[in-house]
C-alpha positions as a LaTeX table, in Angstrom:
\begin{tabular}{lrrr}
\hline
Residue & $x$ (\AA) & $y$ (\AA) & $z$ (\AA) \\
\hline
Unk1 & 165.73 & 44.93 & 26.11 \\
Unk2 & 165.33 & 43.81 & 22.45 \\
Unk3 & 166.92 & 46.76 & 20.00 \\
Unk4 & 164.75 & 48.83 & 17.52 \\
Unk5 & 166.99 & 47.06 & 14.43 \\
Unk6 & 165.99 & 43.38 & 16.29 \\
Unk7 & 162.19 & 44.10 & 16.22 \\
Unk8 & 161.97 & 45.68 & 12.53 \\
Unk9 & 164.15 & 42.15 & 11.39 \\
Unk10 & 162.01 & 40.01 & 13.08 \\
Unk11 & 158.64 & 41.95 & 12.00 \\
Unk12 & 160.14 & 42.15 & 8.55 \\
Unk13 & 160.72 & 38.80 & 8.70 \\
Unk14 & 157.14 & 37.81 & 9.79 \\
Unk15 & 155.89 & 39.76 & 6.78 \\
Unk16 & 157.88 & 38.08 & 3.83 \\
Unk17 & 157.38 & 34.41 & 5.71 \\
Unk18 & 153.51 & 35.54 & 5.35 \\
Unk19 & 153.92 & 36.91 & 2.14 \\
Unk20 & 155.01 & 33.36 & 0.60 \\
Unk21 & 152.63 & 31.46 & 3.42 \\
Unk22 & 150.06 & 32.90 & 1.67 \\
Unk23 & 150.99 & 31.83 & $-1.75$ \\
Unk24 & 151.43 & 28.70 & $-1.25$ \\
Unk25 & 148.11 & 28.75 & 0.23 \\
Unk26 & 146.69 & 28.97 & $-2.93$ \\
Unk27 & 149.46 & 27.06 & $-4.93$ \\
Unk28 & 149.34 & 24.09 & $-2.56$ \\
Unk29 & 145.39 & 23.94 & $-2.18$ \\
Unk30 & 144.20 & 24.77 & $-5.46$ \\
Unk31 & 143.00 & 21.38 & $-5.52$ \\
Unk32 & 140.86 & 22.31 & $-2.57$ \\
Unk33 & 139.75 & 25.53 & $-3.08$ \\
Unk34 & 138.59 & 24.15 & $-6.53$ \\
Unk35 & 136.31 & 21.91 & $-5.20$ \\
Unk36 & 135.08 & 24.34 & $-2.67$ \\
Unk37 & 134.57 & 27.73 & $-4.85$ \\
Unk38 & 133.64 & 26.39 & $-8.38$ \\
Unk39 & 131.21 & 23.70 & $-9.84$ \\
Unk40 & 132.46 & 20.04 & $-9.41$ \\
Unk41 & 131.06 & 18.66 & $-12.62$ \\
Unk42 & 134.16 & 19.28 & $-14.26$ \\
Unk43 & 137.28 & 18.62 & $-12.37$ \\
Unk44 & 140.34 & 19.93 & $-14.26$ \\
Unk45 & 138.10 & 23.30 & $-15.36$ \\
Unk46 & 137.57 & 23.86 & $-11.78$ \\
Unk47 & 141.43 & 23.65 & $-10.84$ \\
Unk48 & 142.19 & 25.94 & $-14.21$ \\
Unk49 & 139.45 & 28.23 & $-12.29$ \\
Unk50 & 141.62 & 27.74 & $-9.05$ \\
Unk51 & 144.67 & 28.64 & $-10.77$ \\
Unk52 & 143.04 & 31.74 & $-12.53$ \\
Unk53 & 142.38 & 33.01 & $-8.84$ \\
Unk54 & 146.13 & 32.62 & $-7.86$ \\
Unk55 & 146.81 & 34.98 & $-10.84$ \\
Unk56 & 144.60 & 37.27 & $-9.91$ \\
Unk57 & 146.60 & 38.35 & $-6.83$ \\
Unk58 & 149.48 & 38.86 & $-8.82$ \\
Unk59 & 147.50 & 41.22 & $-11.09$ \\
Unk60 & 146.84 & 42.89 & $-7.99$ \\
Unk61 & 150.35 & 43.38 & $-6.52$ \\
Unk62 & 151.85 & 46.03 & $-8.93$ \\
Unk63 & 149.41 & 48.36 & $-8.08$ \\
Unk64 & 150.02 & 47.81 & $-4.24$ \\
Unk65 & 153.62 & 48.60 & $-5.07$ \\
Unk66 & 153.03 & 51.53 & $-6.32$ \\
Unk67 & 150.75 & 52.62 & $-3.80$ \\
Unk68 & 152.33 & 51.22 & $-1.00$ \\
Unk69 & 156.40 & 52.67 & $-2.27$ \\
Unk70 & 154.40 & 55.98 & $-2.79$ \\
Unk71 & 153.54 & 55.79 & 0.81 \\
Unk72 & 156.87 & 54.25 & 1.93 \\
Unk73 & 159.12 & 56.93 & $-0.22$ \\
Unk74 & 157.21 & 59.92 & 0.92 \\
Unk75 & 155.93 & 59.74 & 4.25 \\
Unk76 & 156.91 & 56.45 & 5.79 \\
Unk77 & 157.70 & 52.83 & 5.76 \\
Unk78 & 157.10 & 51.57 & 8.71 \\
Unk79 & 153.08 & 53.18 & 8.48 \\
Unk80 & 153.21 & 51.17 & 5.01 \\
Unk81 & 153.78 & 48.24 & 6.26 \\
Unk82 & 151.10 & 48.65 & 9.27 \\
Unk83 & 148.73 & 48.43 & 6.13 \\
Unk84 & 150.33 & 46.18 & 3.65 \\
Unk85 & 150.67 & 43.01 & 6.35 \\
Unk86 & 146.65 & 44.05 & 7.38 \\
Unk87 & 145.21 & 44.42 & 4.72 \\
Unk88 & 146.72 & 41.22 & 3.25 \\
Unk89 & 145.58 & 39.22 & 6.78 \\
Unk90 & 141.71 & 40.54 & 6.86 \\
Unk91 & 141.76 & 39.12 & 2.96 \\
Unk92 & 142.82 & 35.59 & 3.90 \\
Unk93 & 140.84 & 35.47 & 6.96 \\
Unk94 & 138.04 & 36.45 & 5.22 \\
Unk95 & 138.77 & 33.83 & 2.65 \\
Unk96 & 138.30 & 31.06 & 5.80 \\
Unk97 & 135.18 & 32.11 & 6.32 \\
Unk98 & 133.88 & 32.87 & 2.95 \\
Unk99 & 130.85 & 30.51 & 2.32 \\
Unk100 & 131.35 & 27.90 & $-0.50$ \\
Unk101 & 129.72 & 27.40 & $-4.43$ \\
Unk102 & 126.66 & 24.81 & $-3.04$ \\
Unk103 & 126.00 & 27.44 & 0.07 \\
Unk104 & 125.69 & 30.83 & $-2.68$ \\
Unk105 & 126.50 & 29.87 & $-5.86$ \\
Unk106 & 128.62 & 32.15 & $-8.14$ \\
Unk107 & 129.27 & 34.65 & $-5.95$ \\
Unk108 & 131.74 & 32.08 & $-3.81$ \\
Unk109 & 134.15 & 32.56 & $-6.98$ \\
Unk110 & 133.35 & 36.11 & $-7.28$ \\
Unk111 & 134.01 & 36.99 & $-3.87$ \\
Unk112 & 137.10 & 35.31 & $-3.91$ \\
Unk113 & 138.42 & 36.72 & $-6.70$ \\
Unk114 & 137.76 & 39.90 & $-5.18$ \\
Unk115 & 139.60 & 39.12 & $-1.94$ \\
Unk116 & 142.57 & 37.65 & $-3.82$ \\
Unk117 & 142.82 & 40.84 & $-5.65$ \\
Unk118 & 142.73 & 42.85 & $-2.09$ \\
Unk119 & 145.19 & 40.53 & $-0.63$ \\
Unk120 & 147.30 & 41.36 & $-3.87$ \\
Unk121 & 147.53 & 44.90 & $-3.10$ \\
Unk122 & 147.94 & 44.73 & 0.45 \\
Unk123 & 151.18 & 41.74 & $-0.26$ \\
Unk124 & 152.60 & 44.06 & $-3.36$ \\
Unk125 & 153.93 & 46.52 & $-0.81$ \\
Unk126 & 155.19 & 43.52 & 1.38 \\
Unk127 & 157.97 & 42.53 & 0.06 \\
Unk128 & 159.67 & 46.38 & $-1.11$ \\
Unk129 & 158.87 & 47.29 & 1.96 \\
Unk130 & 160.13 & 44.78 & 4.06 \\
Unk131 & 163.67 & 44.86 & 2.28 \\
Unk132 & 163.50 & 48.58 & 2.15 \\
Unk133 & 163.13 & 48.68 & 5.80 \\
Unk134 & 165.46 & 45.81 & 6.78 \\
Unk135 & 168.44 & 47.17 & 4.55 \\
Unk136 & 168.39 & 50.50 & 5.96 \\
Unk137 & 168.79 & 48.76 & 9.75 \\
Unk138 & 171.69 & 47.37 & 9.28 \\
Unk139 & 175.60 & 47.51 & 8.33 \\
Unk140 & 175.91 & 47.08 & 4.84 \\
Unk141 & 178.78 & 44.69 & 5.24 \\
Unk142 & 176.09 & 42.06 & 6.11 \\
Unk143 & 173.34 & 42.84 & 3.67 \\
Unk144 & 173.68 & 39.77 & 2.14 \\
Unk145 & 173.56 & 37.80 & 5.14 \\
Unk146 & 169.90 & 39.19 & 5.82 \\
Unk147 & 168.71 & 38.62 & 2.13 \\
Unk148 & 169.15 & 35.29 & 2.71 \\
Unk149 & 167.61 & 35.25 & 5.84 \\
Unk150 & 164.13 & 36.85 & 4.50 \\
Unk151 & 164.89 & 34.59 & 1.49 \\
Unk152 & 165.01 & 31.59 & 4.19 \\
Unk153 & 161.56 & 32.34 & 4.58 \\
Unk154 & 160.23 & 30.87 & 1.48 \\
Unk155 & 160.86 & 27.26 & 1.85 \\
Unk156 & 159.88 & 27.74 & 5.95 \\
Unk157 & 156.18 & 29.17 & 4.55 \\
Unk158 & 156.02 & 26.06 & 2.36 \\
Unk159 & 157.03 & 23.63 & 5.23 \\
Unk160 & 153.93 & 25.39 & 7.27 \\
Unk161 & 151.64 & 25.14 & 4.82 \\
Unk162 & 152.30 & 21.15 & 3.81 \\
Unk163 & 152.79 & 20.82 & 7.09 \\
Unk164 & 149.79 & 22.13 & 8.64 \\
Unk165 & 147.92 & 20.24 & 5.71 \\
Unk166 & 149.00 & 16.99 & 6.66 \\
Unk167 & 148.08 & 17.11 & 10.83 \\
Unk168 & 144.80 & 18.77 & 9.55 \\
Unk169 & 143.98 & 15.94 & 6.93 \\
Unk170 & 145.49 & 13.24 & 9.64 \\
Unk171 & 142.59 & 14.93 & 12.37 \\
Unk172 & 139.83 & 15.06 & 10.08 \\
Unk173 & 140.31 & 12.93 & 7.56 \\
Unk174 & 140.30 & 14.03 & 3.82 \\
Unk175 & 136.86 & 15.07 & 3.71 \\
Unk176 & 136.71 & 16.85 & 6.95 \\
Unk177 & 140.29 & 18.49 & 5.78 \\
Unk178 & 137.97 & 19.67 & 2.62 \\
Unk179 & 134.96 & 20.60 & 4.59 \\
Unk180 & 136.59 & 22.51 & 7.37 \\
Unk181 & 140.18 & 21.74 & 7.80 \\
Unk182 & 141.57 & 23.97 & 4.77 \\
Unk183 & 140.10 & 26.79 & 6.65 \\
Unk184 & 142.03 & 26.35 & 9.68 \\
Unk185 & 145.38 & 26.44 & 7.58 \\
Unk186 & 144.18 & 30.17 & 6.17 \\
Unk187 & 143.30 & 30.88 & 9.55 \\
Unk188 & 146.70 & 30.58 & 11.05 \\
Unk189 & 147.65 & 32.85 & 7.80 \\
Unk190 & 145.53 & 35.62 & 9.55 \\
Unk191 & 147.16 & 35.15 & 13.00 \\
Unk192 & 151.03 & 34.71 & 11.91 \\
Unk193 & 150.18 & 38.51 & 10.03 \\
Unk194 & 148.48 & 39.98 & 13.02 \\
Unk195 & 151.84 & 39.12 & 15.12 \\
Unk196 & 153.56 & 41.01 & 12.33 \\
Unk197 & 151.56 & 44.19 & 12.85 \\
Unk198 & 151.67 & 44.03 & 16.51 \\
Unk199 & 155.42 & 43.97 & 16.38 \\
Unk200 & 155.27 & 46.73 & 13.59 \\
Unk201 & 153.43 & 49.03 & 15.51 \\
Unk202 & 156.86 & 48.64 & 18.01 \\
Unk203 & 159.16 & 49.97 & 15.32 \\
Unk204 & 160.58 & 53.30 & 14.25 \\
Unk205 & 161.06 & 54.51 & 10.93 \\
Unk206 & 164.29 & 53.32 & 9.75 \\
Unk207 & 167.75 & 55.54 & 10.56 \\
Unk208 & 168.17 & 56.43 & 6.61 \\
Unk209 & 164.84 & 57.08 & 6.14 \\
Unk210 & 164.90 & 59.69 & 8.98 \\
Unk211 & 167.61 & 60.99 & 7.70 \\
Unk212 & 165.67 & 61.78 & 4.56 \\
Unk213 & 163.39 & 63.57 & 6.37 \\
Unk214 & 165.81 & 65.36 & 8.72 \\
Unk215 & 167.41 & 66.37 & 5.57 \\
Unk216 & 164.71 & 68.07 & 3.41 \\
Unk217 & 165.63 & 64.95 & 0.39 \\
Unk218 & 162.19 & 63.36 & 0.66 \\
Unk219 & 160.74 & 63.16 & $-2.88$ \\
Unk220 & 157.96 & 64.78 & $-3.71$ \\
Unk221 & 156.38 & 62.10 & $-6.22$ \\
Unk222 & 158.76 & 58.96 & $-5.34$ \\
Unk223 & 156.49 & 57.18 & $-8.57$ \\
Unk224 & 157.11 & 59.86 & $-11.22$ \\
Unk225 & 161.08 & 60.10 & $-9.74$ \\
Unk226 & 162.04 & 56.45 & $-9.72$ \\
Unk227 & 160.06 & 55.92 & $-13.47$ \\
Unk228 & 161.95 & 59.47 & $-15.00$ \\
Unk229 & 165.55 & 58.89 & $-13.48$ \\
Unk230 & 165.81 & 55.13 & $-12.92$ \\
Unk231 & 163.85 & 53.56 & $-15.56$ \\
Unk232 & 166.68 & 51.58 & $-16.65$ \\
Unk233 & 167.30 & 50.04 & $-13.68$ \\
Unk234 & 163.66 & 49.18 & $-12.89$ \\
Unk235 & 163.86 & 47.31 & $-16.23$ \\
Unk236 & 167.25 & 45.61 & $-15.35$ \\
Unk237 & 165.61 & 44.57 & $-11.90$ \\
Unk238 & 162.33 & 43.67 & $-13.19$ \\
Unk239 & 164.30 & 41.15 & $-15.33$ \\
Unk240 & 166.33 & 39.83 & $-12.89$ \\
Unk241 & 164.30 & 38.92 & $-10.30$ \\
Unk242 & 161.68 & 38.39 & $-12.74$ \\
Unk243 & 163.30 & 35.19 & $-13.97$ \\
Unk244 & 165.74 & 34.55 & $-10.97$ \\
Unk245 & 162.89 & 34.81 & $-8.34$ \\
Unk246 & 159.77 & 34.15 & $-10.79$ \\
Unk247 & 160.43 & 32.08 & $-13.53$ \\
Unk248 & 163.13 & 29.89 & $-12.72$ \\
Unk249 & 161.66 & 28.98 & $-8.85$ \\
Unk250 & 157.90 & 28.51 & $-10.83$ \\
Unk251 & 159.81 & 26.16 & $-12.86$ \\
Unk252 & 161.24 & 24.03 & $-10.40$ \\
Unk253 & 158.10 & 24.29 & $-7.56$ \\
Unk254 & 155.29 & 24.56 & $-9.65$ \\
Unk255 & 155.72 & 23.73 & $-13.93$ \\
Unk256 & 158.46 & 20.64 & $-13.34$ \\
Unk257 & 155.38 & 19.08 & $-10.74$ \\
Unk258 & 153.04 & 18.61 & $-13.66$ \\
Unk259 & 156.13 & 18.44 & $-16.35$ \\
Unk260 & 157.23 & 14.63 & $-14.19$ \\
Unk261 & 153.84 & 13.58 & $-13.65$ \\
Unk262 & 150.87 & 14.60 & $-15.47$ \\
Unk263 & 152.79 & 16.04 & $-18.90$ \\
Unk264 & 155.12 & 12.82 & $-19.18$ \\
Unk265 & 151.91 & 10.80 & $-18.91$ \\
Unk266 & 150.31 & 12.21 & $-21.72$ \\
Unk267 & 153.48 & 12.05 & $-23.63$ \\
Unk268 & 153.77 & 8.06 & $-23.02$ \\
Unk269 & 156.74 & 8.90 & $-21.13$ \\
Unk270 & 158.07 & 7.49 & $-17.88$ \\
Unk271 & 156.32 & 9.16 & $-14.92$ \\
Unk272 & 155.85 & 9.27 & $-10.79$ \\
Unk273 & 153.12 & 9.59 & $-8.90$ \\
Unk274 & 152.38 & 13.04 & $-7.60$ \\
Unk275 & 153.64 & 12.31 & $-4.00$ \\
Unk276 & 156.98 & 11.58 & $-5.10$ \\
Unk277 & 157.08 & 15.02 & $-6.57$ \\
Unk278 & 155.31 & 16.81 & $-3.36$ \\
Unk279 & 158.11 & 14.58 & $-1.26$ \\
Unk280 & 161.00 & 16.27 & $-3.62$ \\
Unk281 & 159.73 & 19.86 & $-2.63$ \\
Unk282 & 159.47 & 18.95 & 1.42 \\
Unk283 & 163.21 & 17.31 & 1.15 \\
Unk284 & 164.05 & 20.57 & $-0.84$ \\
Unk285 & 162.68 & 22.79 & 1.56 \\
Unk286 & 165.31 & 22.18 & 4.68 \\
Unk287 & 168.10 & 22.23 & 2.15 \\
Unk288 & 166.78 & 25.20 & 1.05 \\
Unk289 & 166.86 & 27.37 & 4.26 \\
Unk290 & 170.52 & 26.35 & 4.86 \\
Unk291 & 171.34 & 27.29 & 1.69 \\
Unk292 & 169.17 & 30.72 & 1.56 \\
Unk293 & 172.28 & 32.26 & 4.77 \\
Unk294 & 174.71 & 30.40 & 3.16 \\
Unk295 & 174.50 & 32.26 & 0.17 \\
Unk296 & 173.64 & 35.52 & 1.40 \\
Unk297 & 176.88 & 35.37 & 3.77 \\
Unk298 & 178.82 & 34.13 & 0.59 \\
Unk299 & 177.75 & 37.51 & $-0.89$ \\
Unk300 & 178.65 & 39.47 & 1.35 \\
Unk301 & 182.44 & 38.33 & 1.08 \\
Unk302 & 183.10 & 37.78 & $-3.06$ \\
Unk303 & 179.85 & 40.08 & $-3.78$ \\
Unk304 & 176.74 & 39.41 & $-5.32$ \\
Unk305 & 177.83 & 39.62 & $-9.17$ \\
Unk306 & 180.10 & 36.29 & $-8.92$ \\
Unk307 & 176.65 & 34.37 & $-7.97$ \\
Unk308 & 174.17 & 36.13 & $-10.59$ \\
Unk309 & 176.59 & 34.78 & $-12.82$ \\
Unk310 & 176.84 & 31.75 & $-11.70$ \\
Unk311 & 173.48 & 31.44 & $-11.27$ \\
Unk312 & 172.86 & 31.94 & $-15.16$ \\
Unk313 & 175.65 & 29.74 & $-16.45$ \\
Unk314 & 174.57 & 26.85 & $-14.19$ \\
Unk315 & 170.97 & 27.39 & $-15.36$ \\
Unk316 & 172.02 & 27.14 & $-18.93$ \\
Unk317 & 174.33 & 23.96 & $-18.00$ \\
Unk318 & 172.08 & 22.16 & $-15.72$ \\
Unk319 & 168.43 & 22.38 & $-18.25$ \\
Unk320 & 169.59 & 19.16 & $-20.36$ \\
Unk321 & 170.32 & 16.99 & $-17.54$ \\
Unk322 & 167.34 & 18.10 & $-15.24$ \\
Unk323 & 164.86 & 17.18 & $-17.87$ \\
Unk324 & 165.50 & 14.06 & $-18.68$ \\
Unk325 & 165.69 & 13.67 & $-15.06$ \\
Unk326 & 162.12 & 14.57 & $-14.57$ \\
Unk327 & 161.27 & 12.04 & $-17.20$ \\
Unk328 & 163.42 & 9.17 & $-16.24$ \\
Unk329 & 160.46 & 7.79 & $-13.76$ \\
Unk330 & 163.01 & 7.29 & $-11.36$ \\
Unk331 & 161.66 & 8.62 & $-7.96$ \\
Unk332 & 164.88 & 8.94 & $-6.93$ \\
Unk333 & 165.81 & 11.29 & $-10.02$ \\
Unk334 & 163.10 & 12.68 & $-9.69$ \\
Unk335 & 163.41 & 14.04 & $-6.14$ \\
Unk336 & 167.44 & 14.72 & $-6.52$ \\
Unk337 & 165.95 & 16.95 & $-9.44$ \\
Unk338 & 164.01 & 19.14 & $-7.38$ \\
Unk339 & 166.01 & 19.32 & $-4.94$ \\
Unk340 & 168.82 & 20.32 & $-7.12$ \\
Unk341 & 166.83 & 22.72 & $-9.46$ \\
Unk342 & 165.75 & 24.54 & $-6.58$ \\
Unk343 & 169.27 & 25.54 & $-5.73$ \\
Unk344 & 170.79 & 25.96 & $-9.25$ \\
Unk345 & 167.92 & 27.61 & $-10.68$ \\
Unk346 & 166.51 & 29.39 & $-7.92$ \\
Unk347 & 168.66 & 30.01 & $-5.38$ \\
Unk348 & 172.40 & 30.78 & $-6.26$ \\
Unk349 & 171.37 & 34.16 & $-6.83$ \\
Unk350 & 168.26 & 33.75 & $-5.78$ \\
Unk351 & 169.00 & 34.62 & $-1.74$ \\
Unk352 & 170.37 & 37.92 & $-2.36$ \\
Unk353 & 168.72 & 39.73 & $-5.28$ \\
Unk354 & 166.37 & 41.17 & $-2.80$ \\
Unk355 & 169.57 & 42.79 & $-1.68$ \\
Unk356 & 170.84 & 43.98 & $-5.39$ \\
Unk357 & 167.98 & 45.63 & $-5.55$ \\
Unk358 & 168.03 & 47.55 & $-2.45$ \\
Unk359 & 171.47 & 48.67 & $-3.04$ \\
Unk360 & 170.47 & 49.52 & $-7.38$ \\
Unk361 & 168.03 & 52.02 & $-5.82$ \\
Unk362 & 168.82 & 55.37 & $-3.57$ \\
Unk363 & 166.52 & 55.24 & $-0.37$ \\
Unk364 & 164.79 & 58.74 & $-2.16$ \\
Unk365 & 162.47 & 56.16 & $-4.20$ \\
Unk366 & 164.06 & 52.91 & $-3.09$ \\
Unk367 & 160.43 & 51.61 & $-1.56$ \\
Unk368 & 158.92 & 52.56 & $-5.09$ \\
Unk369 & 161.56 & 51.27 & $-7.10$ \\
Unk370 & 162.12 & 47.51 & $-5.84$ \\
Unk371 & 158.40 & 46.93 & $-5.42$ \\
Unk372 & 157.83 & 48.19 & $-9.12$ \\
Unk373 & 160.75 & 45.63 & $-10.82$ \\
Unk374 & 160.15 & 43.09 & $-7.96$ \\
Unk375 & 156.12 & 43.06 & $-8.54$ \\
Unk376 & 155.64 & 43.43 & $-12.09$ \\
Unk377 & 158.73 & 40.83 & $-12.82$ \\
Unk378 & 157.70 & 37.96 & $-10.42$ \\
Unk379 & 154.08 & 38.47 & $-10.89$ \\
Unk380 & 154.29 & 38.40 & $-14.92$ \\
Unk381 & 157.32 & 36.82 & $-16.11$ \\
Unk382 & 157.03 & 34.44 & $-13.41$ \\
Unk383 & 153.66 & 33.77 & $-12.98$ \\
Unk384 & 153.10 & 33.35 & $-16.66$ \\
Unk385 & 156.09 & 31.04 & $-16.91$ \\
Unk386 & 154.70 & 27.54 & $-16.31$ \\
Unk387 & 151.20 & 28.24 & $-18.55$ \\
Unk388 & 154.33 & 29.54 & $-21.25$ \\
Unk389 & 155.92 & 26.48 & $-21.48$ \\
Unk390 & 152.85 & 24.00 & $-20.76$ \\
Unk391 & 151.07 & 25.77 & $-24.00$ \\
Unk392 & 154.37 & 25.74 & $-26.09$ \\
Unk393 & 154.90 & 21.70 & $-24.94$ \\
Unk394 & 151.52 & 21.44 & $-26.26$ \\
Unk395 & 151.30 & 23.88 & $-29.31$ \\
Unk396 & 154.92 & 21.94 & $-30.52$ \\
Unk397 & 153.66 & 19.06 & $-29.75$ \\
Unk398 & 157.44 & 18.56 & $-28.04$ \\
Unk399 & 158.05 & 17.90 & $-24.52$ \\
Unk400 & 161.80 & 18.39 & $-24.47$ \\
Unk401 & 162.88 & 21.14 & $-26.35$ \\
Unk402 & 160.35 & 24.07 & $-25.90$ \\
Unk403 & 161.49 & 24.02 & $-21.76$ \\
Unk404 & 164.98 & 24.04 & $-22.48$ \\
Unk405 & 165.17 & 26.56 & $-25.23$ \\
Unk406 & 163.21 & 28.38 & $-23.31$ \\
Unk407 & 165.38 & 28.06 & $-19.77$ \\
Unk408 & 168.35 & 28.55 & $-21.71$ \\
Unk409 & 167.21 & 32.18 & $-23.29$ \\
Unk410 & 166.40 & 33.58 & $-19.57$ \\
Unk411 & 170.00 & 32.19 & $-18.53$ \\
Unk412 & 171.61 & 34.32 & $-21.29$ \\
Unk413 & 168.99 & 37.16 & $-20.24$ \\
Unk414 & 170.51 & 36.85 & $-16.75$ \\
Unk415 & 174.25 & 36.86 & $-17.53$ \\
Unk416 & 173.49 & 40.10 & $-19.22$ \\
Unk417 & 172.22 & 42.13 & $-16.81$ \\
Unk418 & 175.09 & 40.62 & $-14.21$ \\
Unk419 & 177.54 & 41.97 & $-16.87$ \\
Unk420 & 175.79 & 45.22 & $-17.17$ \\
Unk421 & 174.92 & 45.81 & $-13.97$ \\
Unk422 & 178.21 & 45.42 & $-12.03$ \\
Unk423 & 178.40 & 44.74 & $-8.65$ \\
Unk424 & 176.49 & 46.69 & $-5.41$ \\
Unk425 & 178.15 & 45.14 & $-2.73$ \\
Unk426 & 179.41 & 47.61 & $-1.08$ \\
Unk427 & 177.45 & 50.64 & $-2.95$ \\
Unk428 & 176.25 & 53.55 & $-0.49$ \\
Unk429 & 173.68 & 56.28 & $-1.66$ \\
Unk430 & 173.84 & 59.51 & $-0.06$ \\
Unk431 & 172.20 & 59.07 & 3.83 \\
Unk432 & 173.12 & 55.62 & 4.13 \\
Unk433 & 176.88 & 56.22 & 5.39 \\
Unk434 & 175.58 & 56.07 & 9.57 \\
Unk435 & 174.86 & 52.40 & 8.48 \\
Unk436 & 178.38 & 51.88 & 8.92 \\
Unk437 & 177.83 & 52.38 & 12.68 \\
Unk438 & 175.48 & 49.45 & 12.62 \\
\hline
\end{tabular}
């Protein structure tokens, strides 16, 4: 018989791999859904449009935090994340079914916008939830360990999506992939999160979390608790992961795939081809996964400070060389750059932040308090990143210097708050000692 803690890893799991399946749905195909949703006669304000949409999710996701770590702190997770997956799922299979720009006209865009935003909400209680829940399953001796297993996710959604891209496009051709096959892929989105709430509906309520209950220490307003007594650390997490998990990993898999090709162009620099920079991020992605349990294991036996730290200081070290890397037209360089940005910059720390800020928070307004730093960090900081530094490449006129200034402040911003904060491996809130038993 498969154990309670087995079920909510693997449903939690589901979740965050359909969480980032989901993004790169829209980061992967904005070419597509460009075409599809907005008028063709003029290409690159139709993929700005695409791009636009993409944001508009993450506008969406701090208020699903909120809503969804109200839910979570007060009366339970597991019923949070029934709705968060769901909700999220109907959106994007909506979205493959949602008729195109030539078939109704402007309310194509306007009705995706719309369901972005709803699949915002319903994916910004996703991810606090799913670490929430997770954490509180298992020993804390191996918290790491499971951060970078959820983490492991990430490069496994973008493997699906480019994956399921390319036997779609091989069937149908390119113009039967952009007539019918792109809604296949968002399809599949909808089924991979309906297996996720099937599981869910298998799984109890964490042990800590009924221990709150059992207890009488449930908060009455988790929101207006975690903002008045933690503040400090929602702004110290919002940071991290903000630049760990946002900027820096938009920098690598999204701004340094225009920065090699289209950017070094116009700058009568040496460039590649766009598939030698979509070949760097599938090489990357294996590498990746490996990586994402190495990591988290490593954490969970020197603690998680040693790799924040490292994490900044090789960020600040490794800007220089990358660059000119990008722009050496080497496709060789090239690729060894991605591949190595997304583990310096991205994943060093990267794997088990999740887990940092699990253990910053008490499980009173934990739910509430990750989703809050995790939402507003990676959906601002990050999201914003790459339009940051394409506007200041453009605005100084510069196409070295405004990236690496610019990577090199968030490295110092890092090593910081991995001074300040101190290390959590290891740190138990009140409730969480049965954990031990795990």
């Amino acid at each position: 018989m498969v154990s309670m803690r087995t079920k909510a890893i693997i449903s939690t799991t589901l979740g965050i791999a359909f969480e980032w399946y989901d993004f790169f749905l829209y980061s992967l195909l904005a070419p597509v859904i460009a075409q599809v949703f907005f008028p063709k006669t003029i290409p690159v304000l139709s993929l700005a449009y695409a791009y636009v949409v993409l944001f508009i999710g993450f506008v969406g996701r701090p208020a699903g935090g909120l809503i969804f770590g109200y839910i979570g702190d007060k009366f339970s997770r597991i019923r949070a994340l029934y709705f968060t997956l769901l909700i999220a799922g109907i959106s994007v299979l909506l979205v493959a079914i949602l008729p195109t720009y030539q078939q109704i006209g402007v309310a194509a865009p306007i009705l995706l916008a719309i369901l972005r935003f709803a699949d915002g909400i319903g994916l910004g209680g996703e991810w606090g939830g799913s670490f929430s829940l997770t954490s509180e399953y298992i020993n804390p001796n191996l918290r790491g360990f499971f951060s970078g297993l959820l983490q492991a996710t990430v490069p496994v959604a973008s493997l699906l999506v480019s994956g399921f891209t390319l036997l779609f496009t091989s069937l149908l051709g390119e113009s039967g992939f952009y007539a019918v096959g792109w809604r296949y892929v968002f399809a599949i989105g909808f089924i991979i999160s309906i297996i996720g709430v099937f599981i869910r509906f298998r799984v109890a309520d964490s042990p800590v979390f009924q221990k709150l209950v059992e207890t009488g220490r449930v908060v009455k307003n988790p929101i207006s608790g975690a903002f008045r007594r933690y503040w400090k650390l929602i702004l110290m997490g919002l940071f991290l992961v903000g630049i760990v998990n946002g900027a820096y990993y938009y920098l690598n898999f999204a701004f340094a795939l225009g920065y090699a090709t289209t950017i070094a162009k116009a700058f009568h620099k040496p460039y590649v081809p766009y598939s030698v920079v979509s070949e760097g991020v599938l090489i990357s992605s294996p590498v990746l996964i490996i990586l994402a349990l190495a990591f988290g294991y490593l954490s969970d036996r020197i603690g998680r400070r040693p790799l924040i730290l490292a994490n900044a200081v090789g960020a600040i070290v490794f800007i220089a060389p990358y660059l000119l890397m990008l722009l050496s037209g080497d496709p060789t360089l090239v690729m060894s750059a991605i591949v190595l940005g997304g583990l310096i910059f991205w994943l060093i720390s990267g794997a088990i932040t999740p887990i940092v800020l699990v253990e910053m928070f008490p499980p009173e307004v934990r739910y509430t308090g990750i989703s809050t730093a995790y939402q507003i960090g990676v959906g601002f900081i990050g999201g914003l990143s790459p339009y940051i530094l394409t506007f200041m490449i453009s605005a100084l006129h510069d196409i070295f210097w405004p990236p690496l200034i610019y990577t090199v402040v968030l490295g110092l911003i890092v090593l910081f708050i991995g001074i300040v904060l101190g290390e959590t491996k290891g740190r138990l809130h009140v409730g969480e000692e049965i954990l031990r038993q795990q």
